[in-house]
C-alpha positions in Angstrom: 0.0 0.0 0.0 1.3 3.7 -0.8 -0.2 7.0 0.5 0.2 10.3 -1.0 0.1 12.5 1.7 -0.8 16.6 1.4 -0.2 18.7 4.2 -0.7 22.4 4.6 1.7 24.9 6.9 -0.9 26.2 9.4 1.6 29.3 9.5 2.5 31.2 6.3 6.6 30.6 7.2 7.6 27.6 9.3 11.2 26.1 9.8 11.9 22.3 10.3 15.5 20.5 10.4 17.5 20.2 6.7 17.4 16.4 8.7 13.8 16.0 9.0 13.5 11.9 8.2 13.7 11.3 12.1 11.3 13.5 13.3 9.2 12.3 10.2 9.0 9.3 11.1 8.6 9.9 14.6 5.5 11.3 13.2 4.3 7.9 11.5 4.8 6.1 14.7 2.7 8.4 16.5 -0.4 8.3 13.9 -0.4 4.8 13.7 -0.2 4.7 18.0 -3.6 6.6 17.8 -5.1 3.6 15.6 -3.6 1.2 17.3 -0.7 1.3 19.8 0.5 -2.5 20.4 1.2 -2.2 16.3 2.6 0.7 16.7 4.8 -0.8 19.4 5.2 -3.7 17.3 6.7 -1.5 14.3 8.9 0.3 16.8 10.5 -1.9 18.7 10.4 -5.3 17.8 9.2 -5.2 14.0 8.9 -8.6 11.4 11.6 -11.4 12.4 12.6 -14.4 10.5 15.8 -15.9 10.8 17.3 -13.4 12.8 16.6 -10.9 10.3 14.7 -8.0 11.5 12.5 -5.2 9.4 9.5 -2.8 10.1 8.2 -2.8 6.4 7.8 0.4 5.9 9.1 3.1 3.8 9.0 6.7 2.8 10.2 9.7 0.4 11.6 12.6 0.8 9.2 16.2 0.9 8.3 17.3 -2.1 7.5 21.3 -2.5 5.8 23.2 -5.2 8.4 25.7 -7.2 9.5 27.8 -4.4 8.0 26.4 -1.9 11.7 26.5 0.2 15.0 27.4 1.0 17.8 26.2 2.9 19.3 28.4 5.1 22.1 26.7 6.9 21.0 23.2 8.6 17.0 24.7 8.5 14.6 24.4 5.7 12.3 27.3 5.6 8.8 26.3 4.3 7.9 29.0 2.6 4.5 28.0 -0.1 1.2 26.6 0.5 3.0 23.1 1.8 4.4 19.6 0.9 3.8 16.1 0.5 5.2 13.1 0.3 4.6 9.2 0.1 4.5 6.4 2.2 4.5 3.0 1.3 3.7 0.3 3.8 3.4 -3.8 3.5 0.7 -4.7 5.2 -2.2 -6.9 5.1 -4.8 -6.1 2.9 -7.4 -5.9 6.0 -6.0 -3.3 7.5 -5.1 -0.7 4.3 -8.5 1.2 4.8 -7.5 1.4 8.9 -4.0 2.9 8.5 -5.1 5.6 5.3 -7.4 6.7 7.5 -5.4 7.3 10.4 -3.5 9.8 8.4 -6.7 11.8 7.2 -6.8 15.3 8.9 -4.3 14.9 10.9 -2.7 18.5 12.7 1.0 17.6 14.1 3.9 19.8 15.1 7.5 18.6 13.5 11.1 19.9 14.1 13.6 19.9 17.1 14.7 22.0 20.0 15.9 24.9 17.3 12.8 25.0 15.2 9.1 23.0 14.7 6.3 24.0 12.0 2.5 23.0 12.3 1.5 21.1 9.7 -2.6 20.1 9.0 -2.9 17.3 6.6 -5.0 18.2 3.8 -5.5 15.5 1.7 -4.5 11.5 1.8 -4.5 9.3 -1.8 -4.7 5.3 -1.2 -2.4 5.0 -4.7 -2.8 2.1 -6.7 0.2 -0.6 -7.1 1.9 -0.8 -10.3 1.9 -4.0 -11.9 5.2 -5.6 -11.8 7.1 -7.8 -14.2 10.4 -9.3 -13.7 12.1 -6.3 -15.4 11.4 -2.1 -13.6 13.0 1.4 -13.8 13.2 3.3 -10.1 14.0 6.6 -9.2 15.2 6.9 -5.5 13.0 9.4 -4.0 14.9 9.2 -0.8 18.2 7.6 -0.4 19.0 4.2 -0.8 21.8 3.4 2.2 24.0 -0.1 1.7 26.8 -0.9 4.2 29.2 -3.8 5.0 31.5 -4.5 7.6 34.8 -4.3 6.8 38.1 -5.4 8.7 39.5 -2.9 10.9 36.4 -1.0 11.3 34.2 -0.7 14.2 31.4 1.0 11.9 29.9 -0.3 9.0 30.7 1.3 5.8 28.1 3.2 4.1 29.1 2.0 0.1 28.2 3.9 -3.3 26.8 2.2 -5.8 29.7 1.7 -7.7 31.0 -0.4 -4.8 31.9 -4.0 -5.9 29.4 -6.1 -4.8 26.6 -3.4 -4.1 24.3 -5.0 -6.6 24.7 -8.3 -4.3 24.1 -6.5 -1.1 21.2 -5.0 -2.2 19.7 -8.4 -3.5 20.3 -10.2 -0.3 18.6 -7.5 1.5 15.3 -7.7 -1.1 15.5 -11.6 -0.6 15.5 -11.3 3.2 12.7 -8.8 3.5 10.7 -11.3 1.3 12.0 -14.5 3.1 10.6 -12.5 6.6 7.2 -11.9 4.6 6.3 -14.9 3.8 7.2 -16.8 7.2 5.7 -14.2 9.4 2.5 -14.1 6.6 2.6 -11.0 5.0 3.0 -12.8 1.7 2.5 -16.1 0.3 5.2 -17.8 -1.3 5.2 -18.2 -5.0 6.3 -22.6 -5.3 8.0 -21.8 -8.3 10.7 -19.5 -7.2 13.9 -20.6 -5.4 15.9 -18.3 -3.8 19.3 -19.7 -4.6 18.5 -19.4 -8.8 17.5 -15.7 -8.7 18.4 -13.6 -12.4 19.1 -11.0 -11.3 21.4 -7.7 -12.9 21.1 -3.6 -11.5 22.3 -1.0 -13.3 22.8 3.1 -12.4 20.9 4.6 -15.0 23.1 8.4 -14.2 25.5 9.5 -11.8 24.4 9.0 -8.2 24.4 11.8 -5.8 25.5 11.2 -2.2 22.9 12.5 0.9 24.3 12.5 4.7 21.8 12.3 6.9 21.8 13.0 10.7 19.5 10.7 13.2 18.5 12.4 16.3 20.2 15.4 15.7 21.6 16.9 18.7 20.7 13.9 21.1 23.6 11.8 22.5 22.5 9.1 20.3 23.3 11.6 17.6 24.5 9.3 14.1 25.4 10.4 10.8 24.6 7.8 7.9 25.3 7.8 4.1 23.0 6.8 1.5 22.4 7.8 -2.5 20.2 8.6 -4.4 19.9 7.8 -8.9 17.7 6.0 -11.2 18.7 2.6 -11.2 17.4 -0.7 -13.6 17.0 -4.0 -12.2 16.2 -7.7 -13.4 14.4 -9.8 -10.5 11.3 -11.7 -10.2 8.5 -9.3 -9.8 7.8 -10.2 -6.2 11.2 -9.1 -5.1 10.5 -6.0 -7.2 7.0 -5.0 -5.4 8.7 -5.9 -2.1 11.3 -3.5 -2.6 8.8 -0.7 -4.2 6.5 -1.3 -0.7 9.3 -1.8 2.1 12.2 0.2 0.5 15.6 -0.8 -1.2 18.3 -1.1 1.2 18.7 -0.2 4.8 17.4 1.8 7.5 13.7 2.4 5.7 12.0 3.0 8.6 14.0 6.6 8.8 12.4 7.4 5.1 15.4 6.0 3.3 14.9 3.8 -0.2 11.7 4.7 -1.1 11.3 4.8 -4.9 8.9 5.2 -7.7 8.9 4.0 -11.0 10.1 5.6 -14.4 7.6 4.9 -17.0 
C-alpha cells in the first residue's frame, strides 16, 4: 500500500531540520499509535523477524515542495509555499489498508527539534494504486537508498556507493531477506515456483548517483550520521522481489524514510 500524503503549513513561514527523516518518522509512529498502539509498538521496537533478520516494512520519500515552496538556510529548511507532500509506502495486510489511510486523514502535528518546529494540517490523503510488476522495472530513488558492510579494521559499517563492488549483491540479499521474513511471518504467500538460490538478477545506475548524509537524532547523545544515495537505477528480478522493494524500500534503514522509490515509466 502507498499513500500520497498533502499537508498544509498552518503558518504562512515555518522552519523544520535540513534532517527532518527522524522527526518524520517519529510522526508515522505516533499516527499509527492513535489507531492502534500494540502495532505501533510492534513497528517500533520489535518489527517482522525471520531468521534473525529483523524489518519494520515500511518506507517513505523525501518532501516534495511546489516551485518555491523553500530554501535552505544553513541546517534549516524554511517552508515558505502553500505546503508539501510526500509518500508512504507500507506492507501490510490487505485488511488493515482502509485502517492505517485513514489514520492519516486530517491529521494537525507539530514537527522539528529543539531549534525549530512547524505545524502542519494534513489536507489530503490518496490510497495510490500498485503498479503491476514484471520481472524487469526502472526506479528513481525518491529518498536515499543506504547499503553498508562490515569491513576489517572497522568498528562501523561502511556506508558503500553504488559503484561499490558487490553493491548490486548487497542490495539483492537484502530484497530476498525482506521477502523471506514476509512470507514466514505471513505477510506474503510464497510463490512454489521461485527458489531463492536461482535468482536472475542484474542492476544498473541509470546516471550518476548523488551522495545525501543524513543525521539521526540530531543533537541527542545518540546523535548518528549515515550515508545513502540517491539515482535511477534498472534491475532484473522476479516481480515479487521487485513490489517488495517498491513497498518496504531498497536497502537499509527504511523506517528513517530511506529507499523509497517510484517507477520511471
Amino acid at each position: 500500500m502507498r499513500l500520497k500524503i498533502q499537508f498544509d503549513t498552518v503558518s504562512k513561514s515555518s522552519e523544520i531540520p535540513v534532517n527532518y527523516q527522524y522527526p518524520l518518522s517519529a510522526w508515522i509512529y505516533r499516527t499509527i499509535a492513535t489507531g492502534n498502539h500494540e502495532f505501533s509498538d510492534f513497528l517500533h521496537n520489535s518489527g517482522f523477524t525471520a531468521s534473525g533478520k529483523t524489518f519494520r516494512f515500511f518506507t517513505f520519500s523525501q518532501l516534495f515542495f511546489p516551485q518555491g515552496g523553500f530554501r535552505v538556510e544553513g541546517d534549516r529548511l524554511r517552508i515558505v509555499g502553500a505546503g508539501c507532500w510526500f509518500f508512504v509506502s507500507f506492507m501490510v495486510p490487505v485488511a488493515v489498508e482502509h485502517f492505517i489511510a485513514g489514520l492519516f486523514r486530517n491529521q494537525l502535528f507539530t514537527m522539528g527539534d529543539r531549534i525549530s518546529q512547524a505545524t502542519f494540517n494534513v489536507s489530503s490523503v490518496e490510497v495510490l494504486s500498485d503498479p503491476l510488476f514484471h520481472d524487469e522495472a526502472r526506479f528513481r530513488c525518491i529518498s536515499p537508498v543506504l547499503v553498508s558492510k562490515r569491513l576489517e579494521n572497522r568498528n562501523t559499517a561502511a556506508y558503500l556507493a553504488p559503484e561499490h563492488p558487490g553493491y548490486d549483491q548487497l542490495l539483492l540479499n537484502n530484497l530476498i531477506s525482506k521477502l523471506t521474513t514476509a512470507i514466514a511471518t505471513g505477510l506474503l504467500l510464497p510463490e512454489k515456483e521461485m527458489a531463492m538460490q536461482d535468482i536472475q538478477f542484474s542492476f544498473s545506475l541509470l546516471n550518476g548517483p548523488r551522495k545525501k548524509g543524513i543525521t539521526v537524532k540530531e543533537g541527542s547523545p545518540e546523535q548518528t550520521k549515515i550515508i545513502g544515495y540517491n539515482y535511477d537505477f534498472s534491475i532484473k528480478a522476479p516481480h515479487i522481489l521487485l513490489r517488495t522493494g517498491y513497498l518496504c524500500g531498497f536497502g537499509e534503514k527504511n523506517s528513517l524514510g530511506l529507499g523509497c522509490v517510484n517507477l520511471i515509466h
